[in-house]
C-alpha positions as CSV (number, residue, x, y, z in Angstrom):
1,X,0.0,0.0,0.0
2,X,1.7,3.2,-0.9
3,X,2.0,5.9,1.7
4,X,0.8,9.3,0.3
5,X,1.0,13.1,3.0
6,X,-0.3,15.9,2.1
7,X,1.2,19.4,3.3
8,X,-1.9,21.9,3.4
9,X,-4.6,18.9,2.8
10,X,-7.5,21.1,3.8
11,X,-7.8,23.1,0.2
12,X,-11.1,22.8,-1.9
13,X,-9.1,20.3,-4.3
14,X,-6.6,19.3,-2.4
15,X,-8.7,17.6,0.3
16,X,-10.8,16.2,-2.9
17,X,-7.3,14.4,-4.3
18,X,-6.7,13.1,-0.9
19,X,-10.1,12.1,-0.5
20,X,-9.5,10.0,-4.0
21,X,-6.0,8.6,-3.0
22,X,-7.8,6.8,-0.1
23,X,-10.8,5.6,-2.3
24,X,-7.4,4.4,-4.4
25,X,-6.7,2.4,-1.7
26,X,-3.7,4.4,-0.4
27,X,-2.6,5.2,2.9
28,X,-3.3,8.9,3.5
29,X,-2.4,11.9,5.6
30,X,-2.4,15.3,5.8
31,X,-1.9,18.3,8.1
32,X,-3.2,22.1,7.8
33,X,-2.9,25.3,10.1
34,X,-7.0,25.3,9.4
35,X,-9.9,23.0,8.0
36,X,-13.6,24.8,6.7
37,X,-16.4,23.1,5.6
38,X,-16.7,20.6,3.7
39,X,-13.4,19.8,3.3
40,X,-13.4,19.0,7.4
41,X,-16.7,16.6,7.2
42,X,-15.5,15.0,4.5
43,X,-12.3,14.0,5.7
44,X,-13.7,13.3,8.9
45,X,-15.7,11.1,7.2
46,X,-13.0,9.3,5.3
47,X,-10.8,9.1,8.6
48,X,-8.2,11.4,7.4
49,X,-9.0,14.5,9.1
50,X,-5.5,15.0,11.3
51,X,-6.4,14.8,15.2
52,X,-5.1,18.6,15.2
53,X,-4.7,21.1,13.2
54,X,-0.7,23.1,12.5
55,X,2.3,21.3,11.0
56,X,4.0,18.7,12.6
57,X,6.9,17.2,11.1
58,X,6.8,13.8,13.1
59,X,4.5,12.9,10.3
60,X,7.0,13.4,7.5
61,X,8.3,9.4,7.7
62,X,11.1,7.6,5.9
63,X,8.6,4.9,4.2
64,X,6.4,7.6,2.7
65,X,6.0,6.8,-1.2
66,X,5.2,10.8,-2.0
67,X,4.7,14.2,-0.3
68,X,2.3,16.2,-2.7
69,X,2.5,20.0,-1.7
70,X,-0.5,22.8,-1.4
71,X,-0.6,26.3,-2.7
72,X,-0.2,27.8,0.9
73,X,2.6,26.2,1.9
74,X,5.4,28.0,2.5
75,X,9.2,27.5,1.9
76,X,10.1,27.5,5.5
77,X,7.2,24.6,6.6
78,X,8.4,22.8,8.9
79,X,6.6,19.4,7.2
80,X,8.2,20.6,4.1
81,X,12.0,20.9,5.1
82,X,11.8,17.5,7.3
83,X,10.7,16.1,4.1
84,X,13.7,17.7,2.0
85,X,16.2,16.4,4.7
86,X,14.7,12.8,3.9
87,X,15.1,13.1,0.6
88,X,11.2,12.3,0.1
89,X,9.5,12.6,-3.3
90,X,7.9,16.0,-3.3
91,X,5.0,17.3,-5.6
92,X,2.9,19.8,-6.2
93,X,-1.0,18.8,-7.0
94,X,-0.7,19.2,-10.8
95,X,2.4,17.2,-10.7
96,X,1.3,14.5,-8.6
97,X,-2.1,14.1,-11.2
98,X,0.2,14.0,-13.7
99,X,2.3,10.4,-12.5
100,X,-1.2,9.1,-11.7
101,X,-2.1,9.8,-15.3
102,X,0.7,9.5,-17.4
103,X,0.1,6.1,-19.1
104,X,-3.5,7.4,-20.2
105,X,-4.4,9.9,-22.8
106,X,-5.1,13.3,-21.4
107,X,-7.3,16.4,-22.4
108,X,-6.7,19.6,-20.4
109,X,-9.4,22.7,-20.6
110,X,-7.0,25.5,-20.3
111,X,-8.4,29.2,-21.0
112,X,-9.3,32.6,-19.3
113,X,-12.8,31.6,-19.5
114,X,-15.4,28.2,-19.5
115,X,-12.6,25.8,-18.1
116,X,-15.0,24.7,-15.9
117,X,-17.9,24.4,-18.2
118,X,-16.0,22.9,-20.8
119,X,-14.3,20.3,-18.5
120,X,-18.0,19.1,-17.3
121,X,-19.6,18.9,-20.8
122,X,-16.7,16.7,-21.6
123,X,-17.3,15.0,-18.7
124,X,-20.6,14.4,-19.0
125,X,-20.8,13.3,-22.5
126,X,-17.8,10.2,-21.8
127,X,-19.9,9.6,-19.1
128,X,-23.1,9.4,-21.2
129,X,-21.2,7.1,-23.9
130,X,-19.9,4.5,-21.1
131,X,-16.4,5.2,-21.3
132,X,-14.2,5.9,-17.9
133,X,-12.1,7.8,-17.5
134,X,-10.4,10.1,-14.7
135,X,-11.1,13.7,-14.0
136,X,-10.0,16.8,-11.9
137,X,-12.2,19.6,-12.7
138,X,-12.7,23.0,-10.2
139,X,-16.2,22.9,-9.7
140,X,-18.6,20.4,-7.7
141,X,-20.8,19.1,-10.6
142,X,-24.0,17.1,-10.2
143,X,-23.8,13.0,-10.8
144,X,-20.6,13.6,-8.9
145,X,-18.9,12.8,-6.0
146,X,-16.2,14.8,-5.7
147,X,-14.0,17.1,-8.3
148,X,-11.1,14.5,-8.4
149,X,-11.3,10.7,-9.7
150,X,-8.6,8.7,-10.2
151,X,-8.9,4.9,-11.2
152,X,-6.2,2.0,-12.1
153,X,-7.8,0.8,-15.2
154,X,-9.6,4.1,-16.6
155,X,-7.5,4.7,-19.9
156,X,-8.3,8.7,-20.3
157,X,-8.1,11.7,-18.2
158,X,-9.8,14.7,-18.0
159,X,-8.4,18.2,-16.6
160,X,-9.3,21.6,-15.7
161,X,-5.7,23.4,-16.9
162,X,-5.1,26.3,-14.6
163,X,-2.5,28.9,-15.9
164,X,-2.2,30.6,-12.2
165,X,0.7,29.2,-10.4
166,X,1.5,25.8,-9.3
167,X,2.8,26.6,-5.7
168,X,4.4,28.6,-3.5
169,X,7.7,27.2,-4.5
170,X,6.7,26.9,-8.2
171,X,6.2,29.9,-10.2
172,X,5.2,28.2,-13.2
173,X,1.7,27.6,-14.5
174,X,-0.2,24.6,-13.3
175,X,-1.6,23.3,-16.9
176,X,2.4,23.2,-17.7
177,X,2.9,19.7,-15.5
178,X,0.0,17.8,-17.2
179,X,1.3,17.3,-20.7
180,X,-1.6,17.3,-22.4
181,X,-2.6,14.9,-25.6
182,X,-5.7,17.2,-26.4
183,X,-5.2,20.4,-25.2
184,X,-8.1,23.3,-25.4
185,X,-7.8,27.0,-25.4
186,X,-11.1,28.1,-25.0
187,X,-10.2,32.3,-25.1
188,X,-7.3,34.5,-23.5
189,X,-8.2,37.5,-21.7
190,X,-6.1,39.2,-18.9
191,X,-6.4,38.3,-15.8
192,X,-4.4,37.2,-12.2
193,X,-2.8,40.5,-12.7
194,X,-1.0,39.7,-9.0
195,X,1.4,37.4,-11.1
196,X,1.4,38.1,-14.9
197,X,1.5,42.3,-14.1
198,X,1.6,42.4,-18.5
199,X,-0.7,40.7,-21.1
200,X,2.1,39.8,-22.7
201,X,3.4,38.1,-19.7
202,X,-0.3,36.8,-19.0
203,X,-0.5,35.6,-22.9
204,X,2.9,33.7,-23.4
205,X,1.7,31.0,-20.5
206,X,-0.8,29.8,-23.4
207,X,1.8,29.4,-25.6
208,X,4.0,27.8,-23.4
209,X,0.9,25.4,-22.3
210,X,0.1,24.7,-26.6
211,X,4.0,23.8,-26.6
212,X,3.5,21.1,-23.9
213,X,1.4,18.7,-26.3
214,X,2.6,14.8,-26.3
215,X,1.6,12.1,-28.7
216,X,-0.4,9.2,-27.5
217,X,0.3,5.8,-29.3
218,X,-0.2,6.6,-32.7
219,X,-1.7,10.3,-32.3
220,X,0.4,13.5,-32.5
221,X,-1.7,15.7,-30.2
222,X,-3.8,18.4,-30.8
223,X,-4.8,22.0,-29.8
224,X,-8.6,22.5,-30.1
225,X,-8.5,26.1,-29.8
226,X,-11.5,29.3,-30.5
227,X,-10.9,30.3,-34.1
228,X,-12.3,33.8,-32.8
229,X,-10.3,34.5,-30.1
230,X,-7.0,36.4,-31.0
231,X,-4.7,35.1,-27.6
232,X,-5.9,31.6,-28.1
233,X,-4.9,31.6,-32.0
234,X,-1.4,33.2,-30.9
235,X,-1.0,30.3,-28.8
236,X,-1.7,27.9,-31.4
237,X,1.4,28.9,-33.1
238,X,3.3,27.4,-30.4
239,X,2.0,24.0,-30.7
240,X,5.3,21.2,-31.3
241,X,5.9,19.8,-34.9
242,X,3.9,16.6,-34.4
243,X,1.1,17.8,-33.1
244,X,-2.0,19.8,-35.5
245,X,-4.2,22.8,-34.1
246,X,-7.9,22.6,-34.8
247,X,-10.1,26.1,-34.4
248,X,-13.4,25.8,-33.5
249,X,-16.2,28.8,-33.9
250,X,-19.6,28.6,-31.9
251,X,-21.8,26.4,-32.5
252,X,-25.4,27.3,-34.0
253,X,-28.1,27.4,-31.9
254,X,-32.2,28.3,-31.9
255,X,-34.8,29.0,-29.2
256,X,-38.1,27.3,-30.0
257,X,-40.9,27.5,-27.4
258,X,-38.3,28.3,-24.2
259,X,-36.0,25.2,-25.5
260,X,-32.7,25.8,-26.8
261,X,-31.8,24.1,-29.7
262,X,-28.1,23.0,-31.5
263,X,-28.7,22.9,-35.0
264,X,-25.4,20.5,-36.2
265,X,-25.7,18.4,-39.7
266,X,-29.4,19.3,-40.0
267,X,-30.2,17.9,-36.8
268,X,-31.6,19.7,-33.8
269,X,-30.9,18.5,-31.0
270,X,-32.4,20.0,-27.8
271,X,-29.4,21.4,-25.1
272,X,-29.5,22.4,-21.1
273,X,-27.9,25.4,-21.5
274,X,-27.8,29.1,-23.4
275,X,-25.7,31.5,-24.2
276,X,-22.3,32.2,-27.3
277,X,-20.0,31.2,-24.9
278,X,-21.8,28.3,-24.1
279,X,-21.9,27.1,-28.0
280,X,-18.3,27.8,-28.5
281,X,-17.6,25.8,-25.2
282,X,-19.6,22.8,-26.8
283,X,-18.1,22.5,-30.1
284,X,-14.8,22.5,-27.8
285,X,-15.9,20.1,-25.8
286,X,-17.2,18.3,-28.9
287,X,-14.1,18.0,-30.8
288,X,-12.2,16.6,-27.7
289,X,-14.9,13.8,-27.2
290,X,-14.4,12.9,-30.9
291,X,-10.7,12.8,-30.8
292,X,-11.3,10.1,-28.1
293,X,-13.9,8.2,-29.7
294,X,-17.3,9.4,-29.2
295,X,-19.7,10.6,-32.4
296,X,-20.6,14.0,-32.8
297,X,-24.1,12.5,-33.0
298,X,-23.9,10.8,-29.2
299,X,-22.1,14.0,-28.1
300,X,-25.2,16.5,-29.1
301,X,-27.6,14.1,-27.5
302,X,-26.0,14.0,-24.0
303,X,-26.2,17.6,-23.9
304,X,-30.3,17.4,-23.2
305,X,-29.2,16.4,-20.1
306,X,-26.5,18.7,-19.2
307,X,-27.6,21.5,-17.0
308,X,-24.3,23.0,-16.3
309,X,-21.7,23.5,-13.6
310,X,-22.3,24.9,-10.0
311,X,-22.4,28.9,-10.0
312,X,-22.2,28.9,-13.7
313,X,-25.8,30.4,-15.1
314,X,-27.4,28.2,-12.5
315,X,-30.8,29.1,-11.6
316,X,-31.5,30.1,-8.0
317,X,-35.2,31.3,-8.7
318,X,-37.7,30.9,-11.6
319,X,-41.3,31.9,-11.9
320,X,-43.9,32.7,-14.0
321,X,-42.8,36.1,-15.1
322,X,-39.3,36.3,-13.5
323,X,-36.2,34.6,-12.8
324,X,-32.9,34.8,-10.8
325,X,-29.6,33.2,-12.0
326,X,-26.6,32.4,-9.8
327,X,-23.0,33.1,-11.9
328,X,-18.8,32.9,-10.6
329,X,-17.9,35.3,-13.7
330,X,-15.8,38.3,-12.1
331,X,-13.0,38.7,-14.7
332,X,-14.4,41.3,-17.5
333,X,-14.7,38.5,-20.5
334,X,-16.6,36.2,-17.5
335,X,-19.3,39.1,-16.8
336,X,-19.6,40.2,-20.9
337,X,-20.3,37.1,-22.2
338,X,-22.8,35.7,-19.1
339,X,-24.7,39.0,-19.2
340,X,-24.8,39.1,-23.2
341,X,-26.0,35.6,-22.9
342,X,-28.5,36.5,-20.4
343,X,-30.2,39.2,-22.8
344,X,-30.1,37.0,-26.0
345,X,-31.8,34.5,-23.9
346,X,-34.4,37.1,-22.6
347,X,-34.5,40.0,-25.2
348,X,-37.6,41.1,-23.8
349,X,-37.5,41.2,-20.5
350,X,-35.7,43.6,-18.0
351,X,-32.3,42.5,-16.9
352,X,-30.7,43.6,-13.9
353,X,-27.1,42.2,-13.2
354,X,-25.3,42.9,-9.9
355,X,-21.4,42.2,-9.5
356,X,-18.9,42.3,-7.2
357,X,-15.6,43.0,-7.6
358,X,-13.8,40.9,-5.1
359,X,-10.7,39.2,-6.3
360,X,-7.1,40.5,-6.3
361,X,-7.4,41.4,-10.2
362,X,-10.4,42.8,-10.2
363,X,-9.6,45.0,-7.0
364,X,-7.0,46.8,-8.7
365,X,-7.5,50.1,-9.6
366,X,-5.3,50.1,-13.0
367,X,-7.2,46.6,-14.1
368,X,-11.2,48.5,-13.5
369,X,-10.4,49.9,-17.1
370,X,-10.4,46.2,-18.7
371,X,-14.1,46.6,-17.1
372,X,-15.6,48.9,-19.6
373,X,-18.8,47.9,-21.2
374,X,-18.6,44.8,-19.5
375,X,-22.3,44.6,-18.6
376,X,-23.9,47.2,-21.1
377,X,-26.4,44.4,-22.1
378,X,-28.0,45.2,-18.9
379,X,-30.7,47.4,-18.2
380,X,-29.6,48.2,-14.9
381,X,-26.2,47.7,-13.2
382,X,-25.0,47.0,-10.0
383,X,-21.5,46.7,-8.7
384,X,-20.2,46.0,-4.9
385,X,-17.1,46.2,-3.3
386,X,-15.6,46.4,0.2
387,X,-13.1,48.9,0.7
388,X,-12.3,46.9,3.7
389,X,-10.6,44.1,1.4
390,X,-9.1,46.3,-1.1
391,X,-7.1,47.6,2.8
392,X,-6.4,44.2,3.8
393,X,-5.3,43.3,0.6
394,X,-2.8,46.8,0.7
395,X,-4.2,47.5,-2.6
396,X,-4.7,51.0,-3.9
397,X,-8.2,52.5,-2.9
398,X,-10.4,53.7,-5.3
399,X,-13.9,55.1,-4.8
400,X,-17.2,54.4,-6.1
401,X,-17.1,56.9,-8.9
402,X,-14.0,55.7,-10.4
403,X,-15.8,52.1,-10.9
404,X,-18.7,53.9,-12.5
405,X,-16.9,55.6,-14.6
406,X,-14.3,52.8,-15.6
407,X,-17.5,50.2,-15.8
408,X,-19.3,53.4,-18.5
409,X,-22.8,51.9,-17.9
410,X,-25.8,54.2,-18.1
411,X,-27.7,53.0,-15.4
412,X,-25.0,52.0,-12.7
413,X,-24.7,52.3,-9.1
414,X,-21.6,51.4,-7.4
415,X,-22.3,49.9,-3.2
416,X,-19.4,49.7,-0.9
417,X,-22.2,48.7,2.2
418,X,-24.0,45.5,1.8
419,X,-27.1,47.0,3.4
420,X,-27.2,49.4,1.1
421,X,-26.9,47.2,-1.4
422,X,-29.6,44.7,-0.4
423,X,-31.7,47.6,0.2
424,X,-31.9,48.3,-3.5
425,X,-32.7,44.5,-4.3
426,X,-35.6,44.4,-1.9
427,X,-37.0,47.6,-3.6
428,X,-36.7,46.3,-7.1
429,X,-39.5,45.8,-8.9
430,X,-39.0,41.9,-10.5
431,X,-42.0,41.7,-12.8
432,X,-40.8,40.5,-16.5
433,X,-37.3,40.7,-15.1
434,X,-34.6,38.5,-15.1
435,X,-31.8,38.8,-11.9
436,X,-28.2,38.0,-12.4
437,X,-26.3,37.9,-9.4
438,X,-22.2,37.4,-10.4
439,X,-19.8,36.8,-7.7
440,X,-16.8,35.1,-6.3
441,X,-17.8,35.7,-2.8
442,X,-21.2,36.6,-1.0
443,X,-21.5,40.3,-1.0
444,X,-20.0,41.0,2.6
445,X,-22.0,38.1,4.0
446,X,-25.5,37.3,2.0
447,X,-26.8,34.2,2.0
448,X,-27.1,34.6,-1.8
449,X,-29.6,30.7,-2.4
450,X,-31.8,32.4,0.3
451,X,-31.4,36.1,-0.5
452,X,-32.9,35.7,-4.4
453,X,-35.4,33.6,-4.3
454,X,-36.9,35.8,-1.3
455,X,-36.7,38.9,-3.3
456,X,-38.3,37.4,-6.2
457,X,-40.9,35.9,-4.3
458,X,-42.0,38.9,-2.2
């Protein structure tokens, strides 16, 4: 039985690859200075929580088999440097998926934008057509378990390709270390400004990530990549000599009696979910399924059943005249493409999208520029921030009228109080209107499942 420890075990996906290590059949530990919820119930549940929390390195043995580092972890942890003077095999969690998986033919989802999305269509589709496979995606979808699955006999492998940093001690990207056999691009747009301070800097990690493409018995590789998206086509100049590049435009789609429809090979087929970016995601997601086996024809009809990730255009409310929908985009290409879908979805209804600008990228006061326009398909626009977190962060303040006029929306108000800002909500008005609350956190503290379907149903 191999002997795995994990050094910061309690992270949303690290606890989730330690969690599948044990279902493996390994023996697993882990240590971290603090455990939240669920990660804590479910490896209490497992019997790997650690008796205590903090690092101890009496856990850090001779006859471990692998020490698989988290992003928190620090150079000087103590767990870490007992391990170095053992001379232990150390990873970091891309590189440890990638010796679980390198026998098996891989497709990464790497991209600014609908990793997630496009990982989970995949996803669903192999699961559909029968085929196993292992997966790591950064989302909790439904029909799921858990966002990691690793098996001995599954023969492919299915990743969500990060390009922010692999560790603390590893400033490369994390979609570097997985060496992909299909490898998507689904869009490049600026963002993690914290670590790539240039788009130049920001835009050569895609390249670097297209050059990483490995054959797989007798295929070359490929880079599935959006034909329309200048960064990603850059990148596909980088792709190796053996490998081939393969764009992909959206694919067509029609609304008939409040049903989305793909029309493909003059066949509709009827799909779960809306939206451009959704129908360039597909055809991604499409062409990877194909290059692994499964018809274009068994791919479309999976998608009737496909609803979509967790916080991506999920529905948190939906009546008669009204609806509320639930979305992570923050990044500017995120909140333009989920609020354009929203309005070609509902053209005649009254949108109102709320935002918060809550991540290190967006609470920069030279990135609010990339903002502009970002949610003009709105009727009315709401953006929150708490200047508390731009302080903590020791971040450059900015007020509420530089977001307004960085944002240039006619009908925008900018909240720095989250009573003010549900105060607005609860006087809104929600007949023939669709709701589209986007956020990485919860608005200073809103309980944001309960909050919208109360306001909708008042």
């Amino acid at each position: 039985m191999k002997k795995v420890h994990f050094i910061a075990v309690g992270g949303s996906v690290m606890h989730n690859l330690a969690l599948a290590l044990h279902d493996k059949g390994y023996n697993v530990t882990g240590s971290d200075d603090e455990f939240f919820e669920p990660s804590k119930s479910r490896l209490a549940a497992a019997g790997i929580l650690p008796s205590e929390t903090g690092w101890h390195p009496e856990r850090i043995t001779p006859d471990l088999d692998a020490v698989i580092l988290g992003m928190h972890a620090t150079n000087d942890n103590p767990e870490l440097q007992r391990a170095r003077e053992l001379n232990l095999k150390i990873y970091s969690f891309p590189e440890y998926l990638y010796e679980q998986t390198s026998d098996k033919q891989r497709i990464v989802v790497g991209g600014s934008h609908g990793k997630t999305t496009t990982t989970a269509m995949i996803m669903h589709a192999l699961k559909a057509a029968g085929v196993k496979y292992d997966y790591m995606v950064g989302a909790q979808l439904e029909g799921f378990d858990r966002m990691v699955g690793l098996s001995s006999d599954a023969k492919i492998a299915v990743f969500e390709g990060d390009e922010y940093l692999t560790s603390a001690l590893d400033p490369t990207s994390k979609f570097l270390h997985y060496k992909p056999n299909v490898a998507i691009i689904t869009g490049v747009a600026w963002d993690h400004v914290n670590v790539f301070p240039t788009w130049e800097g920001y835009l050569s990690q895609f390249g670097k990530y297209a050059s990483t493409i490995v054959k797989y018995a007798n295929d070359g590789g490929v880079l599935i990549y959006c034909a329309d998206d200048e960064g990603a086509a850059k990148a596909a100049d980088s792709i190796p000599p053996h490998a081939e590049a393969r764009g992909y435009k959206a694919l067509v789609s029609v609304v008939k009696d409040d049903q989305n429809y793909i029309v493909y090979n003059n066949k509709e087929y009827p799909v779960g979910v809306f939206g451009k970016h959704n129908m360039y995601n597909m055809n991604a997601a499409m062409m990877a399924c194909e290059r692994v086996g499964v018809s274009c024809d068994d791919f479309l009809k999976s998608m009737a059943t496909f609803t979509g990730a967790s916080k991506r255009l999920e529905i948190l409310h939906k009546g008669a005249d009204r609806v509320a929908y639930l979305d992570f985009a923050h990044s500017p290409s995120k909140l333009t493409a989920t609020t354009n879908a929203i309005r070609e979805r509902y053209p005649n209804r009254r949108v109102v999208a709320v935002m918060e600008l809550h991540t290190f990228s967006s609470l920069r006061k030279d990135f609010l520029p990339q903002y502009k326009g970002a949610m003009n398909a709105a009727d009315k626009a709401i953006v929150f921030f708490n200047p508390e977190v731009i302080a903590h962060k020791r971040l450059e303040m900015f007020s509420p009228e530089d977001v307004a006029s960085n944002f240039n929306h006619p009908n925008l108000t900018v909240y720095t109080k989250t009573e003010d800002l549900v105060a607005d909500l609860k006087a809104e008005n929600y007949k023939d209107t669709v709701l589209l609350i986007m956020t990485s956190g919860n608005f200073g503290g809103v309980d944001i499942r309960t909050f919208a379907p109360e306001l909708l149903t008042k």
